[in-house]
C-alpha positions in Angstrom: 0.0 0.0 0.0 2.8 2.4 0.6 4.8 1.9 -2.7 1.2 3.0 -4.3 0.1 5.9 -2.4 3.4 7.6 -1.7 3.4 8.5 -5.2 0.0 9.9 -5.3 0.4 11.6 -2.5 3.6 13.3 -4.2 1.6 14.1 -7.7 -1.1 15.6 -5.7 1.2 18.0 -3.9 2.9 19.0 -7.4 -0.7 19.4 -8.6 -1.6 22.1 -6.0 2.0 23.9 -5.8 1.5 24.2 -9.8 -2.2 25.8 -8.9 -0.6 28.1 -6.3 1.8 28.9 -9.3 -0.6 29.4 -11.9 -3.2 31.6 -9.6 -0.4 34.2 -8.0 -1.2 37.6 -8.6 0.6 39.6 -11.5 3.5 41.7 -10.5 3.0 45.5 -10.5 6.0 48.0 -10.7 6.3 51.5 -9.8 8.7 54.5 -10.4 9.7 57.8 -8.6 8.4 60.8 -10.4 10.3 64.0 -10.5 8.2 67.7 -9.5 6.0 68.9 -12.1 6.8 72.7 -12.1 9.0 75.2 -9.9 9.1 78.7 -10.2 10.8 80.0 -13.3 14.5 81.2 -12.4 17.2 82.2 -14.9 19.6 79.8 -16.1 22.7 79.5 -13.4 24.9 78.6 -16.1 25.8 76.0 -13.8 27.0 72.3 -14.5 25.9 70.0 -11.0 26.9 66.2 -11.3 24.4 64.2 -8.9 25.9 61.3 -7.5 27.1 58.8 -6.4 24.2 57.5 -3.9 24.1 55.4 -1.6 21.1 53.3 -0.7 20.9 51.3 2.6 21.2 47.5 2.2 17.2 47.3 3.1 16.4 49.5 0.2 18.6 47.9 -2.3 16.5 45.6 -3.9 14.2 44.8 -6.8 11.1 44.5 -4.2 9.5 47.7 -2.5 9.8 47.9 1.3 7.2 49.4 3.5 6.9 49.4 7.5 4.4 47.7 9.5 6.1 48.9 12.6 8.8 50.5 13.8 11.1 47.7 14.0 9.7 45.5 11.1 9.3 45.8 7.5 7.7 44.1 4.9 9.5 43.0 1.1 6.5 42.9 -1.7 6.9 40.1 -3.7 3.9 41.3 -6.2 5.0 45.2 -5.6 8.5 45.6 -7.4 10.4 48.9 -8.2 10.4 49.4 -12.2 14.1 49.2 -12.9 16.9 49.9 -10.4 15.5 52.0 -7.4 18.9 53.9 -6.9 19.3 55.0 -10.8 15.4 55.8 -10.4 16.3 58.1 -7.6 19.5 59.5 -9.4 17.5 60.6 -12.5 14.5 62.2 -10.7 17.0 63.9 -8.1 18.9 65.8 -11.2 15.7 66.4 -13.1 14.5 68.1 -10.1 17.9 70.2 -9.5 17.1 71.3 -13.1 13.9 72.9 -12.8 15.4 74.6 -9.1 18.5 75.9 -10.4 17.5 76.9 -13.3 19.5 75.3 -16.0 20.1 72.1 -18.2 23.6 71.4 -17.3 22.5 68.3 -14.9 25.0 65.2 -15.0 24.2 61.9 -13.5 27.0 60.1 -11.9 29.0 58.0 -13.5 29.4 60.9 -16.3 31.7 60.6 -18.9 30.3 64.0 -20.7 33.8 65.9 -21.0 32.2 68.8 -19.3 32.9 68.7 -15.5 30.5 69.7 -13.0 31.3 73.1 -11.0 29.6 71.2 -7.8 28.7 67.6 -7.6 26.5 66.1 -5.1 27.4 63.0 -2.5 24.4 61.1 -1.0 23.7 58.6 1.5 20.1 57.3 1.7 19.9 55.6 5.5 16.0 56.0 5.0 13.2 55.7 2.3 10.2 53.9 3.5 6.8 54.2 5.5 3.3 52.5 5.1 0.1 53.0 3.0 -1.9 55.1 5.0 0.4 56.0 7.1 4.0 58.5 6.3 7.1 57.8 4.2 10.7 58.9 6.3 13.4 59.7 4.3 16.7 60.3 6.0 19.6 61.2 3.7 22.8 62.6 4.7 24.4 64.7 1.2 27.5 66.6 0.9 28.4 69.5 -2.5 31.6 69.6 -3.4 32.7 72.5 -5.6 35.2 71.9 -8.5 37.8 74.1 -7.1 39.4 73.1 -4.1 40.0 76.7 -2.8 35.7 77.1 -2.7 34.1 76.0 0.3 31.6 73.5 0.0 28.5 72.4 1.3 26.6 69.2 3.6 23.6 68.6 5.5 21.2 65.9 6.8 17.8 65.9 5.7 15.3 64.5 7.6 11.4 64.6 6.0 8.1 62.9 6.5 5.8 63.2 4.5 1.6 61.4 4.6 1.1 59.1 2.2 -3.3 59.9 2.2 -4.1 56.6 1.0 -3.8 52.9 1.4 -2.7 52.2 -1.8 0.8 51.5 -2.7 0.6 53.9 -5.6 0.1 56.6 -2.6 3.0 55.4 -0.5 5.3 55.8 -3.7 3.9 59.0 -4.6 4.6 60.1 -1.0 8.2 59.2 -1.7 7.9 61.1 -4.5 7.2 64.2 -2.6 9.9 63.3 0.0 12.3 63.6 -2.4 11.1 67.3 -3.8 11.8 68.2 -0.6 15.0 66.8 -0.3 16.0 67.9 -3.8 14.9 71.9 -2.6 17.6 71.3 0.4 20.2 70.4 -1.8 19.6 73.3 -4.4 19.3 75.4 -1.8 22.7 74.8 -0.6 23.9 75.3 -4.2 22.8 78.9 -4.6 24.1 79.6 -0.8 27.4 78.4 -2.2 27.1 80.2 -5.2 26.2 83.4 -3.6 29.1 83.1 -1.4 31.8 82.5 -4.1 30.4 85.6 -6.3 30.9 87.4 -3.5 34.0 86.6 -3.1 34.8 88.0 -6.9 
């Protein structure tokens, strides 16, 4: 009797992993979106190289990561990041410096435009999550460096929260969306303090 139902017992558990399989829900995948307007300002003239960043080993991963709690998070298997999440942030970080400072001139890191930046910006991301219906965090650490040594340059910690207003995950990555406008506003204003300073100097 056992040499006859052991086997049946196997092809029956093959039959329902394949059903689990075949009845999983479809992946969905999301990307950060840069601001849709700023106040017109006239062009710097300006060349800003953004990057490198540096994600925390939590957020560097294919799969979206929201908080439950405090202390625990939870890795979507269904709700996936649509491309790499650190080159996602990169490119919406410079397209936003763009539209603050005023000028075209936006390099993403690694560059190999022969043009070189007059400041280039230094990031590390120890933060980038919340919860649907609840508020992303985004903790970042970011330092300018200007192109001449004998300019001062710039750093600073930003620390932003920001409501997600919905339950979806849509709304928790549109939240992150915002967070990062606010960031990117920190960072440009750092720019034009340094820039200010080292026309004055002139």
């Amino acid at each position: 009797m056992n040499r006859i139902y052991l086997p049946g017992l196997l092809l029956g558990a093959v039959a329902l992993l394949l059903g689990a399989c075949a009845s999983s829900p479809p992946s969905s995948f999301y990307l950060l979106t840069p601001m849709k307007a700023a106040p017109a300002v006239p062009d710097s003239g300006l060349i800003v190289g953004v990057g490198p960043v540096r994600l925390a080993d939590y957020l560097d991963r294919p799969q979206i990561v929201s908080r439950e709690v405090p202390n625990r998070l939870r890795v979507s298997e269904v709700h996936r990041w649509g491309g790499s999440l650190q080159d996602n942030l990169l490119l919406v970080l410079a397209q936003n410096l763009s539209l603050l400072l005023g000028g075209e001139q936006v390099l993403v890191y690694p560059w190999d435009d022969p043009l070189q930046p007059d400041y280039q910006v230094r990031m590390e991301v120890r933060r980038f999550d919340g919860g649907p219906d609840s508020e992303v965090e985004l903790d970042a650490r970011w330092s300018i460096e200007a192109a001449d040594a004998a300019e001062a340059s710039g750093k600073g910690r930003s620390l932003i929260r920001e409501a997600v207003g919905g339950t979806e995950v849509t709304d928790l990555v549109a939240a992150q969306s915002r967070a990062l406008e606010r960031l990117s506003r920190d960072i440009a204003a750092e720019i034009q303090r340094l820039e200010q300073g080292r026309a004055a100097r002139e």
